[in-house]
C-alpha positions in Angstrom: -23.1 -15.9 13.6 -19.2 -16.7 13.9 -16.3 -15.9 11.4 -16.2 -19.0 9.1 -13.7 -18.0 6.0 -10.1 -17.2 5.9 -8.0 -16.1 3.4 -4.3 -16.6 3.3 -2.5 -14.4 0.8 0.4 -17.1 -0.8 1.2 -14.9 -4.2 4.7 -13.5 -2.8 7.6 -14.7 -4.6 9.6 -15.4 -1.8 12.8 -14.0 -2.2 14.6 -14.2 0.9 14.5 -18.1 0.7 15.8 -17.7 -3.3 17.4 -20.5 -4.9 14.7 -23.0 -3.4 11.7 -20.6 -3.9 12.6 -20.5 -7.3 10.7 -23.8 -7.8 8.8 -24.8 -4.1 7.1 -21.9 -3.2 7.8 -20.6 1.2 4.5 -21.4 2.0 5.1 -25.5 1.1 8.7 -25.3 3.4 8.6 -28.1 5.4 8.2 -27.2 9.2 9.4 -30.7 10.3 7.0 -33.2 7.6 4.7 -30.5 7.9 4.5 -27.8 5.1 4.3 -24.5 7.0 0.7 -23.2 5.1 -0.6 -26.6 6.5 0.0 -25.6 10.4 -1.8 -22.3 9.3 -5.0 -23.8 7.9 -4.8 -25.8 11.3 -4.5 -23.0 13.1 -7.4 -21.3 11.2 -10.1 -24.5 11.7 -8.9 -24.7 15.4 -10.6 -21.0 15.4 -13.9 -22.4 14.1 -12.9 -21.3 10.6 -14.3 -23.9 7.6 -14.0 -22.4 4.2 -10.1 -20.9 3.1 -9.2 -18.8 0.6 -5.6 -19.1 -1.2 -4.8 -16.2 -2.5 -2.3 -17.8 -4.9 0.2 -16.6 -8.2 -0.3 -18.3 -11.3 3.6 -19.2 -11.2 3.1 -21.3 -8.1 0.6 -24.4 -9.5 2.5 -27.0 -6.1 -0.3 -25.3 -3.9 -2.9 -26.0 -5.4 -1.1 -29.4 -6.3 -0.8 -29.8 -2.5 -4.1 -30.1 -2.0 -5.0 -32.5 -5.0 -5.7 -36.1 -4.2 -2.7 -38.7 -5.1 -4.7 -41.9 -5.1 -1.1 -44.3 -7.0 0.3 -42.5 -3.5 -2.1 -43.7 -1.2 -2.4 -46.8 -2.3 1.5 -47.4 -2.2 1.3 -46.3 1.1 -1.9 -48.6 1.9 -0.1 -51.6 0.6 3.1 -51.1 2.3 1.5 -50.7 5.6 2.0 -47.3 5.9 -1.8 -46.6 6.9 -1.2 -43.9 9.8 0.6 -41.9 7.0 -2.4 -42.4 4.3 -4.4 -41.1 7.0 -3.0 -38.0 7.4 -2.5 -37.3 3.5 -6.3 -38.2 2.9 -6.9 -35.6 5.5 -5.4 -32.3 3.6 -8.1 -30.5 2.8 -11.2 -32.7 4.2 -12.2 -30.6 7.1 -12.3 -27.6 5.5 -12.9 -26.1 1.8 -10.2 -24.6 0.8 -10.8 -22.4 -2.4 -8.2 -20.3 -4.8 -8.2 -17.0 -6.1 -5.3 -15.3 -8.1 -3.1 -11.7 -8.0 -1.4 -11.2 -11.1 1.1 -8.5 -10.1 2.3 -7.9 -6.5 0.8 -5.2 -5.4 0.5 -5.0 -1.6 -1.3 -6.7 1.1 -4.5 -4.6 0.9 -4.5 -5.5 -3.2 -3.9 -9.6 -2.4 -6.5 -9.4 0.5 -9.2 -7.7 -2.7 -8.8 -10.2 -4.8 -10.1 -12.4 -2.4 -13.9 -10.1 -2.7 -15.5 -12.5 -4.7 -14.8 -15.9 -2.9 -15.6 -14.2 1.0 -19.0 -12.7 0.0 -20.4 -10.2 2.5 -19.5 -11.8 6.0 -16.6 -10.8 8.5 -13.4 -12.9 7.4 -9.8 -13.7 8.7 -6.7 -13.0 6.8 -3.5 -14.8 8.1 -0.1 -14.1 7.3 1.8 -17.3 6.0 5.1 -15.7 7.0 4.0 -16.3 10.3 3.2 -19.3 12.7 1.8 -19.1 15.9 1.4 -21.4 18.7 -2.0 -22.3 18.7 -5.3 -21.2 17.5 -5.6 -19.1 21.0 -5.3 -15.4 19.5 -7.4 -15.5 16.6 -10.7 -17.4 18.3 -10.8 -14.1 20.5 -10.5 -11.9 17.4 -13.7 -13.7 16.1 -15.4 -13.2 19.4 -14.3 -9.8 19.2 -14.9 -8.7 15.7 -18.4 -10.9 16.3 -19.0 -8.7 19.6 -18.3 -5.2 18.4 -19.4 -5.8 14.6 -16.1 -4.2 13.6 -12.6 -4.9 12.3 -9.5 -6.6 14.6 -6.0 -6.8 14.2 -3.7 -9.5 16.3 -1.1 -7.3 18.6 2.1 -7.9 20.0 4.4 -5.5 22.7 7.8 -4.6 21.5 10.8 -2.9 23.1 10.2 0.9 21.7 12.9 0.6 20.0 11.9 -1.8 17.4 8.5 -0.3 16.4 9.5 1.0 13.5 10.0 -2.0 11.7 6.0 -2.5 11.9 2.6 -1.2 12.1 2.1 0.5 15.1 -1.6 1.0 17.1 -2.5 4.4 18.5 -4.8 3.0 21.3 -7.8 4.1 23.1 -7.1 3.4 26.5 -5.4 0.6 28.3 -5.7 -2.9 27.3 -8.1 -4.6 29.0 -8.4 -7.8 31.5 -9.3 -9.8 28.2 -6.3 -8.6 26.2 -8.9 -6.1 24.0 -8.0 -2.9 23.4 -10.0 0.0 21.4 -7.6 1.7 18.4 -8.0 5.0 17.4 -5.3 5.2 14.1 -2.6 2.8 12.9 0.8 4.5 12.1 3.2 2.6 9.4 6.8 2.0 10.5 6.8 5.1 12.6 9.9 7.1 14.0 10.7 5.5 17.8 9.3 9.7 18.8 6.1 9.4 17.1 5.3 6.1 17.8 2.2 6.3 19.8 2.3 2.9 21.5 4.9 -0.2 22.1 1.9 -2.2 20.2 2.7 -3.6 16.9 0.4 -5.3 14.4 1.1 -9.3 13.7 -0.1 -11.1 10.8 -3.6 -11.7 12.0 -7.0 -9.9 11.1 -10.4 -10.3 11.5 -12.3 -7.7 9.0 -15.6 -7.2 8.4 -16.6 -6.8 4.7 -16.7 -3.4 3.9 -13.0 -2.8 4.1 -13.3 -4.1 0.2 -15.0 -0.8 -0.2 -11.8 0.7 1.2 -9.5 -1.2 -0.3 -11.5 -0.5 -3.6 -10.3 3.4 -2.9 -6.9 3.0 -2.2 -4.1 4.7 -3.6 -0.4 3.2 -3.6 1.1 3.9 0.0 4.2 2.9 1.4 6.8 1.6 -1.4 4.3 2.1 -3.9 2.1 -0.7 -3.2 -1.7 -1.7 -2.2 -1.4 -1.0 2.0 -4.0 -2.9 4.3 -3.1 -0.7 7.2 -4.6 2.0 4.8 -7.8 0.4 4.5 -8.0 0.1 8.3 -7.1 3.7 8.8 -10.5 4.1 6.9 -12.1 1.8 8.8 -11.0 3.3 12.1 -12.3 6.6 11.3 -15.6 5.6 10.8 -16.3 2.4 12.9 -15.2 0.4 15.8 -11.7 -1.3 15.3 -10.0 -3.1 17.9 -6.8 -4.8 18.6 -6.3 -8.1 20.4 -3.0 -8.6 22.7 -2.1 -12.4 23.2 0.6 -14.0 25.0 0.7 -16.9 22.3 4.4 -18.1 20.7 5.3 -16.8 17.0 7.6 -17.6 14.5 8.7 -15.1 11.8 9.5 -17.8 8.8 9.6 -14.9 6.3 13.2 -15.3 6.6 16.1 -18.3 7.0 16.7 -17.2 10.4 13.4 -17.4 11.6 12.3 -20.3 9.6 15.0 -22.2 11.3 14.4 -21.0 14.8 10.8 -22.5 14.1 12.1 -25.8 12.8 14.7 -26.3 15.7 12.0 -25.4 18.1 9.4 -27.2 17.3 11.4 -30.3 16.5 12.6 -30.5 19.9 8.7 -30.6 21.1 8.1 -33.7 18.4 6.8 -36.6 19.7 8.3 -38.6 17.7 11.4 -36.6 16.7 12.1 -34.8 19.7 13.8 -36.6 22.0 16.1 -38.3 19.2 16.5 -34.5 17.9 17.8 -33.1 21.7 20.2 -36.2 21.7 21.9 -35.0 18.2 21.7 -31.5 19.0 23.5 -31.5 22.2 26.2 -33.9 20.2 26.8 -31.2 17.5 26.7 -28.2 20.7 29.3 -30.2 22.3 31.8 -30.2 19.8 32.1 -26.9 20.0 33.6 -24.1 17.1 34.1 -26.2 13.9 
């Protein structure tokens, strides 16, 4: 048995990136020629993960659009000896099914990740943040081992200075983290005052849950700013069965914002093959003149 569906919840408006969201949605900003939900699906395949579920907005039709098949576009392409670059548009969505569902009104995470009940069935599934990229598929193959292991929920961790937790979810753990990076949670706290924190362990954009948090999500009540919460669901989770949390030293961009979008593109453009070197060349220029 292994985790084999993801879903990625893509029905947020994105306001922070308003006037361009306003027409291409956050999740199809271009990491380099890369759209940024493309480097998550890769991340989520290089887990083991086949089947993905979009949880999408009915305002947003360019995802699913994305994934479409442009045959005049290929063939152009084809003709103009542009073959490599055929290649790599026939390959969007070949290795994997990708399949859509749709949340009407925003919600919350917990309500985005139930709408998703239908297409993930009854086995253990991944959710992945789009707002966030990581570095490889490193962190989320050991939450499927882990959630596979202990027949329980995960959630992907990350230590923080103390005096940042309360910007995020924070893990009350059971014990110390382990050799493996595993640790055993006991409650998750939401965006708790830096004196009740009970950890420096925050919760990033990555789970691996088993199915019957759709029961839980199913009893939710709005939480935090009136909305559907996830970590709710987990709370109910952690009372009643195992739930661990999985600490990585793996690299992670925050795009939900300009600032952190950016830092992703400048970073990753200077490790481009292609790009890169050219990239370093025109960066250091533009350092060097100094303030404009």
């Amino acid at each position: 048995m292994r985790v084999r569906t993801a879903v990625i919840p893509a029905a947020g408006l994105g306001t922070r990136f308003l006037p361009v969201t306003k027409s291409v949605p956050k999740e199809l900003l271009p990491i380099i020629d890369v759209p940024a939900l493309q480097l998550i699906i890769d991340e989520a395949v290089g887990a083991g993960i086949d089947h993905i579920v979009i949880v999408n907005s009915p305002n947003k039709p360019s995802i699913e659009a994305y994934f479409a098949e442009s045959p005049e576009v290929l063939a152009k392409l084809d003709a103009s000896g542009r073959s490599d670059m055929a290649d790599r548009m026939r390959a969007i969505g070949r290795d994997v099914k990708v399949s859509f569902v749709y949340q009407h009104a925003a919600l919350g995470l917990g309500h985005a990740v139930g709408c998703a009940r239908d297409a993930v069935g009854d086995q253990p599934f991944a959710v992945l943040l789009p707002d966030e990229l990581m570095g490889s598929s490193e962190l989320l193959a050991a939450m499927c081992a882990v959630c596979i292991d202990t027949a329980g929920s995960v959630v992907g961790l990350k230590r923080v200075p103390m005096d940042d937790v309360s910007a995020y979810g924070v893990i009350d753990p059971i014990g110390e983290v382990d050799a493996n990076g595993v640790v055993a949670v006991r409650d998750l706290i939401e965006k708790p005052a830096v004196a009740d924190a009970p950890s420096d362990l925050i919760i990033i954009g990555r789970y691996v849950l088993t199915p019957d948090v759709f029961d839980a999500i199913d009893a939710l009540k709005p939480g935090a700013g009136g909305e559907l919460q996830l970590t709710d669901a987990l709370r109910v989770q952690a009372a009643g069965r195992p739930l661990h949390g999985v600490l990585r030293d793996v690299r992670r961009y925050d795009t939900g914002n300009p600032v952190g979008w950016l830092s992703a593109v400048v970073e990753l453009a200077l490790e481009h093959p292609r790009y890169g070197e050219a990239f370093r060349a025109e960066l250091e220029r533009m350092i060097g003149r100094g303030p404009v």
